[in-house]
N, C-alpha and C positions, 0 to 999 in steps of 0.2 A: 621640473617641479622642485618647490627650494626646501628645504628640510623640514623649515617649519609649519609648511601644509604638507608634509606627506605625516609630520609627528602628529597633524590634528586628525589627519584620516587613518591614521591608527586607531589613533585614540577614542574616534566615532565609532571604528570597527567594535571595538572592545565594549563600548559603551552599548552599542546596539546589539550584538552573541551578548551579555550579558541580562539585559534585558529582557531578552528571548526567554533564555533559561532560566531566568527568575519566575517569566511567567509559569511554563513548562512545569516548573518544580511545584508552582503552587497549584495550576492544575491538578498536580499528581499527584497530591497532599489532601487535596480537596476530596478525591475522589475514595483514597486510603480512610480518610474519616468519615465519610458516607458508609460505607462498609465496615467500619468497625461502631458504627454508629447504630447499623442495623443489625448486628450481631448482639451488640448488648439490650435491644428492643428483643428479636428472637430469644433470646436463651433465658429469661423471665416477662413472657408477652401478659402481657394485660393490655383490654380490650373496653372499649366506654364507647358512645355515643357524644360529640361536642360539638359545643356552637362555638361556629366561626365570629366572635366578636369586632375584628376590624383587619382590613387588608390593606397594603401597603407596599413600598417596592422593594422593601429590605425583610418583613417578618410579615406573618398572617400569626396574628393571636388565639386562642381559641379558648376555649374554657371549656372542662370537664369533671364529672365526680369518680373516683375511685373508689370500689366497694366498701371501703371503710368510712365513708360518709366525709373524707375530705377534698375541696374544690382546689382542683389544680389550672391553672393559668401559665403553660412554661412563657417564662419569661422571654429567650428566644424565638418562639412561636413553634412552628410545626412544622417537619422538615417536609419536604416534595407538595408542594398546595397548591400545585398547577390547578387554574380553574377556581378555586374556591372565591367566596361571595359572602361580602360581611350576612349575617342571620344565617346561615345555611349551618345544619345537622350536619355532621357527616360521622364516620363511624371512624377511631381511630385507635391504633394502637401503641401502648407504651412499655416502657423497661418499669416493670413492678419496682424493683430494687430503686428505680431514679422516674417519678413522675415529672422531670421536666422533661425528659425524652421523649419525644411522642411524634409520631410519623399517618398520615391520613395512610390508614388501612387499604392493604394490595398493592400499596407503590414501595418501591425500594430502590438503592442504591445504583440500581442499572438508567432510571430517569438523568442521572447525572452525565451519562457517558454523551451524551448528545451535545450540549453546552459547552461541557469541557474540551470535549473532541472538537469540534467546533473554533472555541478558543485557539486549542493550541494550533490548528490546522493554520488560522486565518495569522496567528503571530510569526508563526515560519513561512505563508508564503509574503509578507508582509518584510518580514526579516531578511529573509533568504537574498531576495534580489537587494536589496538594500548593500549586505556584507560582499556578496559581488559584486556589486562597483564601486563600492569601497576599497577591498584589497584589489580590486583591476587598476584602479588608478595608484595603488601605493605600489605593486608591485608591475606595475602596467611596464611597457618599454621604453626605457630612458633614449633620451636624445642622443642621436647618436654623435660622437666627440670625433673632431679629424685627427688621426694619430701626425704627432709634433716629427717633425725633422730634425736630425739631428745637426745642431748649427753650426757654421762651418770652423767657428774658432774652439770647439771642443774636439779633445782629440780622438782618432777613432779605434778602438779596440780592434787587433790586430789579430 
């Protein structure tokens, strides 16, 4: 193997363990903010009735009123809306303190673990065998070399 493919399957290797753990981390980032997401929804819950106004594959928007007669629309949509269906009611709850926080009532942070788990499960075994035949062939078994004879006009250490 000549240097300069064993430096590019390096370099693959690093490219792809980097990769991995980039996702990994966002995974596990994602998951940290779901949970502190539902933390600040618990610890000032407010609770409304909203219509699911429009679903989509990035946000589900909803629209509700807050006991103080103002109409919130979080801009983000509403986290955990497995299921939901533009017109549908459903019942949800938010962070009094922040009405764009708002989560369909009964679901929390633990809905996330499936996906994510999922995610990182399928990027390691995707990864995995990938960086093993990468380093087997960087680090695999060189050819073997004939050891040189020592030629007869040099002279011989005595």
């Amino acid at each position: 193997m000549t240097a300069k493919s064993e430096r590019r399957r390096r370099i693959g290797a690093r490219f792809v363990f980097g990769i991995a753990i980039a996702i990994t981390v966002l995974c596990v980032s994602l998951l940290f903010a779901a949970m502190s997401n539902d933390r600040a929804i618990t610890g000032q819950r407010g609770t409304a009735d909203a219509q699911v106004d429009s679903v989509s594959f990035d946000r589900t928007i909803i629209r509700f009123e807050t006991p103080d007669g103002i109409v919130h629309s979080p801009a983000n949509g509403v986290l955990y809306p497995d299921g939901l269906v533009a017109g549908d009611l459903v019942r949800i709850e938010y962070d009094a303190g922040d009405p764009e926080l708002a989560r369909v009532a009964g679901r929390s942070a633990s809905l996330t673990l499936m996906p994510l788990g999922s995610t990182v499960l399928v990027t390691w075994l995707v990864a995995a065998p990938a960086l093993w035949w990468l380093r087997r062939r960087v680090s695999g078994p060189s050819e073997p070399t004939e050891p040189t004879e020592p030629s007869e006009q040099e002279p011989q250490p005595a």
